[in-house]
C-alpha positions, 0 to 999 in steps of 0.5 A: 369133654369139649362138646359135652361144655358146649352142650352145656353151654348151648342149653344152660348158658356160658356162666353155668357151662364155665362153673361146671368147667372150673368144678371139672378143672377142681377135680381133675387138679385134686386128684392129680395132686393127690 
């Protein structure tokens, strides 16, 4: 997942690599807590 966000972050910028991380991070937490 690291070099999949800096893969992002290389081509698309840091905002949109850390939006996408949030979203992941969103999920990941959803999915735990259901």
């Amino acid at each position: 997942i690291i070099r999949f966000f800096l893969y992002i972050e290389e081509n698309y910028g840091t905002s949109l690599a850390f939006s996408f991380l949030s979203e992941v991070c969103t999920l990941l937490f959803l999915k735990d807590v259901l």
